[in-house]
N, C-alpha and C positions, 0 to 999 in steps of 0.2 A: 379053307373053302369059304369061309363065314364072312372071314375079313376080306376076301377077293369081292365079294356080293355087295358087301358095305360099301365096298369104296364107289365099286360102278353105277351104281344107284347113285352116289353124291351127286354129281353134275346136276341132272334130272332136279333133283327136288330142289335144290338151288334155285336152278332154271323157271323153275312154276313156281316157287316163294316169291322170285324178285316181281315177276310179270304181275303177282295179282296185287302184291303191295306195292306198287307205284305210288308213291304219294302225288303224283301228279295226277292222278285221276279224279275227277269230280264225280259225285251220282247228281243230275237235277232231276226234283221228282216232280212231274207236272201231273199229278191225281187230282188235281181240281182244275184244273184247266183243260186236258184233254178230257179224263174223267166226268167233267162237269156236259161233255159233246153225247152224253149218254140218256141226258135227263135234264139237256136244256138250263144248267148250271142249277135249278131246283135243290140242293141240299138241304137234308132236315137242320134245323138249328143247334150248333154244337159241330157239326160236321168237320167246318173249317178247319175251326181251332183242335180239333184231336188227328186233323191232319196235320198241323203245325205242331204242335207239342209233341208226337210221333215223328217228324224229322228231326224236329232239335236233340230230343234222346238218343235217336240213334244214328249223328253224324253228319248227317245228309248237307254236303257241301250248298246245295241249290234248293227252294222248293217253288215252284210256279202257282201262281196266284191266282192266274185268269188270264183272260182279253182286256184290252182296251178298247172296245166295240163303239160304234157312232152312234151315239143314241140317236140320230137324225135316220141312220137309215135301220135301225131295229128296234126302235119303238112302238110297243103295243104287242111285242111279239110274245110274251110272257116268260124274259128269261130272267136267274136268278141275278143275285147282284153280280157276281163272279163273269160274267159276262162283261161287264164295264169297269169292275174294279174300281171305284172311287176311292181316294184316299181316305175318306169318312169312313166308310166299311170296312177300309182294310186295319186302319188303324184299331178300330173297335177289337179286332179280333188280335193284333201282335202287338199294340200301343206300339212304343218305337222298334221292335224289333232288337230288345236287349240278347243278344245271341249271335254267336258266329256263324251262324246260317244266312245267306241272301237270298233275298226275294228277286222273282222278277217275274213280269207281265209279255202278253204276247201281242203285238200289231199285225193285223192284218194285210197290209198292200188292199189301199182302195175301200176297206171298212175300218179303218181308224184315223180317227182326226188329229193331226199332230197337238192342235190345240186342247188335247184332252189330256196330255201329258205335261205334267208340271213339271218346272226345274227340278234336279235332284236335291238339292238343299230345303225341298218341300214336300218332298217325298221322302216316304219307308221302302218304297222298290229302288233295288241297285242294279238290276239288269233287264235290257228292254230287249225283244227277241222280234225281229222284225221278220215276217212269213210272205214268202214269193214268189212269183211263176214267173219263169225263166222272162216271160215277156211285160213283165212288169217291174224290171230291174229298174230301172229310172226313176219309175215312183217310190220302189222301194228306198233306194239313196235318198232320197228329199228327206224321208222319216229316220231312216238311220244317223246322217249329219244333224239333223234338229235333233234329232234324243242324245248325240254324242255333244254335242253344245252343252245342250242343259245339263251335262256331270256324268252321264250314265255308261258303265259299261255295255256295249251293242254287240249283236247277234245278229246274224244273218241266215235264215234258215231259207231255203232250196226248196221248192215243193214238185213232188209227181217227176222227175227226173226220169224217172226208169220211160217216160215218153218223149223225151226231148233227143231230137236227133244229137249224136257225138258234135257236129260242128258247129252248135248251136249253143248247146252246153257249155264249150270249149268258148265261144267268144264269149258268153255270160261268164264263165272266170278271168277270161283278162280284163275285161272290165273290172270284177271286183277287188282284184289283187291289188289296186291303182288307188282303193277308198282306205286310206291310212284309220279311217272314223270303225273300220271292223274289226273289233277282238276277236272274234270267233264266229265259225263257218260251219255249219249244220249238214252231214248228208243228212236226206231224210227217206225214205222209203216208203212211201206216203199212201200205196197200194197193197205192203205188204207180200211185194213182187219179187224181189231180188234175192239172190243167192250170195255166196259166199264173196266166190269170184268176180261179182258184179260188183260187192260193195270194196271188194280190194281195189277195183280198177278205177272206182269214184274218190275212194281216198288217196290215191297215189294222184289223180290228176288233180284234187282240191288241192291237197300239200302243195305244189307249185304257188300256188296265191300268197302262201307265207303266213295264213293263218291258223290260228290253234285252232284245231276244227272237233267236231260235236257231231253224234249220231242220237238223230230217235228213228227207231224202227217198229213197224209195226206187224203182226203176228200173225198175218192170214194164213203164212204155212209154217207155226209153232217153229219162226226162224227169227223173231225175235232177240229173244237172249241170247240163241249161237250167231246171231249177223252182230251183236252188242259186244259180244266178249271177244270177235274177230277183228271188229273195232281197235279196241283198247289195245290187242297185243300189239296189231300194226300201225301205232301213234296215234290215234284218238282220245283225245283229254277230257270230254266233258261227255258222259253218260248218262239220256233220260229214260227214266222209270218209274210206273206210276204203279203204287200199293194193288198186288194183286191182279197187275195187270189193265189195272182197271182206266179203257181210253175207247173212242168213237171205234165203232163194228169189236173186229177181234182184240182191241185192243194191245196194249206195250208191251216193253222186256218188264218185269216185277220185278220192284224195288227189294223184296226180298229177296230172290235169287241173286241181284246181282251185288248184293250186300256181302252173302253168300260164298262169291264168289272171291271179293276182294279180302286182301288177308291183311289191311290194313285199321288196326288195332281201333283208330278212328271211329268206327263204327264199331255200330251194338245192334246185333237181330231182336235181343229177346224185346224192348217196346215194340217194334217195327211187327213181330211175330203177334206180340197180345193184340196191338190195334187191327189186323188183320184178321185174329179169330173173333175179335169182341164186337165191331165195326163192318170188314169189308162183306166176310163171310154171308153175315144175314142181308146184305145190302146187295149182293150179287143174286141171291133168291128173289128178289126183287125188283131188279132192272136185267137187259139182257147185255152181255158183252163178253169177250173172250174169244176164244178156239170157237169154228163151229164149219161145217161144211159149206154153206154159202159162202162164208166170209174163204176158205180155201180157193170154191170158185173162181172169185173173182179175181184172187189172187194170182192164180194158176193163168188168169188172161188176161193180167196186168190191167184191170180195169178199178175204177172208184167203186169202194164198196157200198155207196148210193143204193144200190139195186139190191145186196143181198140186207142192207140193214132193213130196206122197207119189206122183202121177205118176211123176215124175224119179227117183224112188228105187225102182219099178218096171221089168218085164221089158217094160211099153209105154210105158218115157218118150219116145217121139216120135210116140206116136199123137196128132196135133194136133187133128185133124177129131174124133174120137172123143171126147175131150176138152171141146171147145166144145161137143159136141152135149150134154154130160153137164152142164155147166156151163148153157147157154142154157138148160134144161129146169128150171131150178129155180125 
């Protein structure tokens, strides 16, 4: 009876060993780059680099750096460096970047100046992550082919999809599939709106394009980490997550869970775990971001959570009821 048990059970744990050690999966942890959407990139000094020294310990394929912002059109606005990411700055904090970890920065479509990005032979970032709404693919290409010129591995991240009509969508990936200059393709869930099924349905129709594709998900209904790890089984190679969750309203999947998750040797929780009790912990007492029922709201009606972060940053951020009523009426 004992040996019947053992054997039927094998498959099984086979089956979930091989799925979570994929060495094909990437984590990129952008906790300073989305994180930084919290507090206006403002980090105390030190911050950075114990974000950086906390991925290199503990694996982390990717860590995101920041924007490449136009100081033309966000000057004066009071944000930290990590907003523009100068090579100056960056280098201060990683000098060359002695470590098998890569960096990389995020372009805006229409707030970043291609001329703000240097050749990669002059640069410490190895991957440019260029961000988009569906009707700004055009512009977007212009930045992606110039940062693919200049050496860089390029990204194409998708934004707000969960509103973009099926037909629309669909011609914005034949278009992209056709840009040889994209290593990778981004669902993104940028509301925090999507379900399981939804994100199967966006990854089955991205695959077509032929690109390795990428999920950042965000957490308005604590589906984060399960839209991330649904991801990964069904061929998604590049995973973002930020320390603790920590990203603009309810924030990302946490770098430690899906550390967690993956059973590949690769990685190490226990720095990733200290920096997060010594670090995140007291810094979440302090800024607001996470799970919270606004940020559910808005979720639940696929809308930018604009409205519930300025909520939170009100004298009624726990009027719930109040809230929804203000929200359902639109």
């Amino acid at each position: 009876m004992t040996k019947a048990k053992e054997t039927s059970r094998e498959p099984a744990d086979q089956s979930a060993g091989w799925v979570t050690f994929d060495p094909n999966l990437k984590i990129l942890d952008c906790t300073v780059r989305d994180g930084g959407l919290c507090n206006n990139h403002q980090f105390e000094d030190g911050f950075f680099k114990r974000v950086y020294d906390t991925c290199v310990a503990g694996g982390i394929d990717y860590m995101e750096v920041g924007y490449k912002a136009d100081k033309k059109l966000f000057a004066g606005t009071g944000c930290g460096p990590w907003k523009y990411t100068d090579e100056e700055d960056l280098r201060r904090e990683v000098g060359d970047n002695d470590s098998e970890m890569k960096l990389s920065v995020m372009a805006d479509t229409g707030r970043t100046n291609p001329a703000d990005i240097l050749p990669k032979s002059e640069s410490v970032i190895d991957l440019i992550r260029v961000a988009t709404y569906i009707h700004q693919i055009p512009a977007a290409l212009k930045i992606v082919k110039d940062a693919k010129q200049k050496g860089y591995e390029v990204a194409l991240n998708l934004m707000a999809v969960s509103t973009v009509p099926d037909y629309e969508l669909d011609n914005g990936l034949e278009v992209i599939s056709s840009v040889e200059e994209i290593d990778f393709l981004y669902v993104v869930d940028s509301f925090g709106s999507l379900y399981y099924e939804q994100i199967g349905d966006l990854i089955e129709r991205y695959k077509k394009t032929g690109k390795t594709l990428g999920i950042h998900a965000h957490n308005n209904q604590q589906l984060a980490y399960a839209n991330t790890i649904y991801a990964a089984i069904t061929g998604v190679k590049l995973l973002d997550t930020t320390m603790m969750g920590m990203g603009r309203g309810a924030g990302n999947c946490p770098t430690e869970l899906m550390v967690g998750f993956l059973k590949n040797p690769k990685f190490n929780i226990r720095p990733i775990l200290k920096f997060v009790q010594d670090t995140m912990h007291p810094l979440s007492q302090k800024i607001d971001w996470g799970y919270s029922i606004p940020y559910m709201i808005t979720g639940h009606y696929n809308e930018h959570p604009r409205s519930a972060i300025a909520l939170r940053d009100s004298d009624r951020k726990d009027d719930y009821l109040g809230f929804y009523d203000e929200i359902a009426a639109i």
